[in-house]
N, C-alpha and C positions, 0 to 999 in steps of 0.2 A: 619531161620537163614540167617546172610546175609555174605557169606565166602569173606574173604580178608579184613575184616575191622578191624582188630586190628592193635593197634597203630604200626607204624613201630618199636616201640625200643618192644614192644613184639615181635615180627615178627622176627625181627633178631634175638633176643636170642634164639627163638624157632629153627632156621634153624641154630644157631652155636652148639646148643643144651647143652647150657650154661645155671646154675641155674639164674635164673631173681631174684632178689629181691621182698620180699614182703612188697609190697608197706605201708607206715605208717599208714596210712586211715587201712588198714587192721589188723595191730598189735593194734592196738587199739580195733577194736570190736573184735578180736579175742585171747587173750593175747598166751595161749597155743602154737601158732604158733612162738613169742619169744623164740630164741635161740635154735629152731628145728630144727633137719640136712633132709638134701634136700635128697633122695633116685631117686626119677626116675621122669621122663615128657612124659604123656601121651600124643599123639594129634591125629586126626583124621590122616591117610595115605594120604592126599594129602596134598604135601608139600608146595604148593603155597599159600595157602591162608586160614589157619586154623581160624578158625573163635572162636573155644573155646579149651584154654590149661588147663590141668589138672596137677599141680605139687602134687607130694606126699610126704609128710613130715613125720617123725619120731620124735614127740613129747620127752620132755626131762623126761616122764613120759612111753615111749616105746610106747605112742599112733599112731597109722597112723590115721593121716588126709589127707584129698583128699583135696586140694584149686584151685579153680575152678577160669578164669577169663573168660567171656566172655562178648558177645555186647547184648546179650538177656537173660534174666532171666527166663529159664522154666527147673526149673530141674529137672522132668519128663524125662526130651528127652535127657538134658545131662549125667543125669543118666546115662539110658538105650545107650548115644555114649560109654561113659566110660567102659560101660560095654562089648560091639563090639570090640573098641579096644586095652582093655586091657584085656589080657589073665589070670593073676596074682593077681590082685588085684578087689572087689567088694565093693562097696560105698554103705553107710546106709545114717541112718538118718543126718538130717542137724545139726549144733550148730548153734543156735541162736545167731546173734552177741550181745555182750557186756553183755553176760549170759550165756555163755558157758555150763551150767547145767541144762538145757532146752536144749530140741532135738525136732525137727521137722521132723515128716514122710514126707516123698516126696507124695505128690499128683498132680492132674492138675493142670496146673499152673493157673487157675483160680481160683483154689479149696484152693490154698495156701495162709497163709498170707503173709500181703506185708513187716512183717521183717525178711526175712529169709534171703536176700543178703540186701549188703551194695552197692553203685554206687559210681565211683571215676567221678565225673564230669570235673575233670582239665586233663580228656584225649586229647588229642588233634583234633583227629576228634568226638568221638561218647561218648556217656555214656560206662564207661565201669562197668557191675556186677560182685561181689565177694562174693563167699558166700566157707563156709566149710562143709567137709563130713565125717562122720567117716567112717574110710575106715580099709578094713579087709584084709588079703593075704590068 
């Protein structure tokens, strides 16, 4: 991971600790996340330079999803951060984008196929990956 690389307008929302929008590119391969109320923002404890944000969502179906954004796609590790430090909530399998009804086990991330995240390339410094998680309390 490389910490401090998220675009500034995540950056600041993460440090005003204000729900960020989920981005278009995203509402599309993942529909479910339409018109889901935002519950809490997971991120690493150091506040300088979070490298990957975890929002949790409450689906209009009473689902929790975990939406993941970060600058490297191995969600083996992000997993297992989520799971360090958040106390409350435990992240499952992936939804495949733009099939929501297909799930994906977490494996190495070599081990995984390559559509399990989606990439917003119009970030402004880096590729940024998005992927979802069914998440449990």
């Amino acid at each position: 991971m490389c910490p401090g690389l998220l675009p500034p307008n995540l950056y600041e929302a993460r440090i005003m600790n204000v729900p960020t929008t989920i981005p278009l590119i995203a509402l599309r391969a993942w529909p479910s996340l339409v018109g889901a109320k935002f519950i809490e923002r997971v991120t690493t404890p150091v506040p300088a330079n979070p490298d990957t944000i975890f929002d949790i969502y409450e689906t209009k179906t009473g689902q929790l999803l975990t939406f993941v954004r970060t600058d490297y796609a191995d969600p083996r590790d992000e997993i297992a951060e989520f799971h360090t430090v958040s106390r409350r909530y435990r992240a499952g399998d992936l939804l495949k984008p733009h099939n929501e009804t297909m799930t994906i086990t977490v494996q190495e991330h070599d081990e995984m196929e390559g559509d399990f995240f989606i990439t917003d390339e119009s970030a402004a410094y880096f590729k940024v990956y998005y992927y979802v998680a069914k998440t449990v309390q």
